[in-house]
C-alpha positions as CSV (number, residue, x, y, z in Angstrom):
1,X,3.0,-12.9,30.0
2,X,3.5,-11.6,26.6
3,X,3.6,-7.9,25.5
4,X,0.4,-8.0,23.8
5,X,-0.5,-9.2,27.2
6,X,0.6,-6.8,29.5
7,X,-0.3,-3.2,27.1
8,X,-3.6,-5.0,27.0
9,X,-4.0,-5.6,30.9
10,X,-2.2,-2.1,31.2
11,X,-4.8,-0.5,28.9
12,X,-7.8,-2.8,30.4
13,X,-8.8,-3.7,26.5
14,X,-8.9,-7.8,26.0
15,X,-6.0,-8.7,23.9
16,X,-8.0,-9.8,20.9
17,X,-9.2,-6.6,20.4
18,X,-5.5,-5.0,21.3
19,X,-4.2,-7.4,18.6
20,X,-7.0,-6.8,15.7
21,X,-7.4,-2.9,16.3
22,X,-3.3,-2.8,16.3
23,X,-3.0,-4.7,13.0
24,X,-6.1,-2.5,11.0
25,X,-3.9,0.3,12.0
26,X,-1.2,-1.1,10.9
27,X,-2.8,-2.0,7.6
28,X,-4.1,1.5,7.0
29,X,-1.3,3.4,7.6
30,X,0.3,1.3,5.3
31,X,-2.2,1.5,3.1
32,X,-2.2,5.6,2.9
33,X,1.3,5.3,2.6
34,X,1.1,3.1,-0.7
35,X,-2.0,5.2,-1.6
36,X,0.3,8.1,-1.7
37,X,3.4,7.2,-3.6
38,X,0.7,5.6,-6.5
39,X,-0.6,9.1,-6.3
40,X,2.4,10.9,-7.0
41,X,3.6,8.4,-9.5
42,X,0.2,8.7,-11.0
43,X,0.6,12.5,-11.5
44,X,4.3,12.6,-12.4
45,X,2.9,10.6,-15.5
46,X,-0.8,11.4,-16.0
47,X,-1.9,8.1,-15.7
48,X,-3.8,6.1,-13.5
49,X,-2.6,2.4,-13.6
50,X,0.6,0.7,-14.2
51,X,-1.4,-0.6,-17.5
52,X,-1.5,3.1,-18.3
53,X,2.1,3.9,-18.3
54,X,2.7,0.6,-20.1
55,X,1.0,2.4,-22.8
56,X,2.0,5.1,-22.9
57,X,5.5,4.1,-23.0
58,X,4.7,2.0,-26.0
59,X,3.1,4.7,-27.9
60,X,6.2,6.8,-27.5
61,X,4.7,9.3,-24.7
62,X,7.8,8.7,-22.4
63,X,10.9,6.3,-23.2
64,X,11.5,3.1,-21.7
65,X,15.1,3.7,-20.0
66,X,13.6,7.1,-18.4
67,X,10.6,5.1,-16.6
68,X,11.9,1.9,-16.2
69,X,12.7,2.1,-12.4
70,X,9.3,4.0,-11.8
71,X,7.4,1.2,-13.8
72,X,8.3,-1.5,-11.6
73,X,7.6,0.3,-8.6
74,X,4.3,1.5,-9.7
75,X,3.6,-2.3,-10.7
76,X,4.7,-3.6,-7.3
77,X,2.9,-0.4,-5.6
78,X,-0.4,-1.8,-7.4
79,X,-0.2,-5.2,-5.8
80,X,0.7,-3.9,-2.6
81,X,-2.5,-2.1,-2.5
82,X,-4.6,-4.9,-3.3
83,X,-2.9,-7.1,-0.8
84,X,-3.6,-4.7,2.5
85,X,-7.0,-3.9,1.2
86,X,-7.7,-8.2,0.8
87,X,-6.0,-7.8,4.4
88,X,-8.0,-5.4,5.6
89,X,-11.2,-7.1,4.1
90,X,-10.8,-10.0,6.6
91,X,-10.5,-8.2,9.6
């Protein structure tokens, strides 16, 4: 007997619905926790997309070697959100 197994016996839930309701959670919580950093990355630079600070760095607003860590992370943030909320849309 598995884990899943036993917390669901434990809990008297069927383990498909242990499984599924554990994995949206997981997915959420992850999801704030993107949600949140994009936030404050968001505000730090008054923007509201990667594509944003792109432009703004172009036009001189900030400079490149100042922002270039926070870029990437704000670019990889982006797609992190869309890939938990596809996730989430197949639950």
């Amino acid at each position: 007997m598995t884990l899943l197994e036993r917390a669901a016996t434990r809990l008297n839930v069927v383990p498909e619905k242990l499984e599924r309701e554990s994995l949206q959670a997981y997915l959420e919580r992850n999801l704030r926790l993107v949600e949140s950093e994009l936030f404050m990355l968001a505000h730090r630079y008054g923007v509201q997309t990667v594509e944003e600070l792109d432009s703004a760095i172009q036009s001189g607003r900030f400079h490149e070697k100042d922002t270039f860590k926070e870029f990437f992370r704000f670019d990889y943030l982006e797609n992190e959100r869309q890939t938990l909320r596809e996730l989430l849309e197949q639950l």
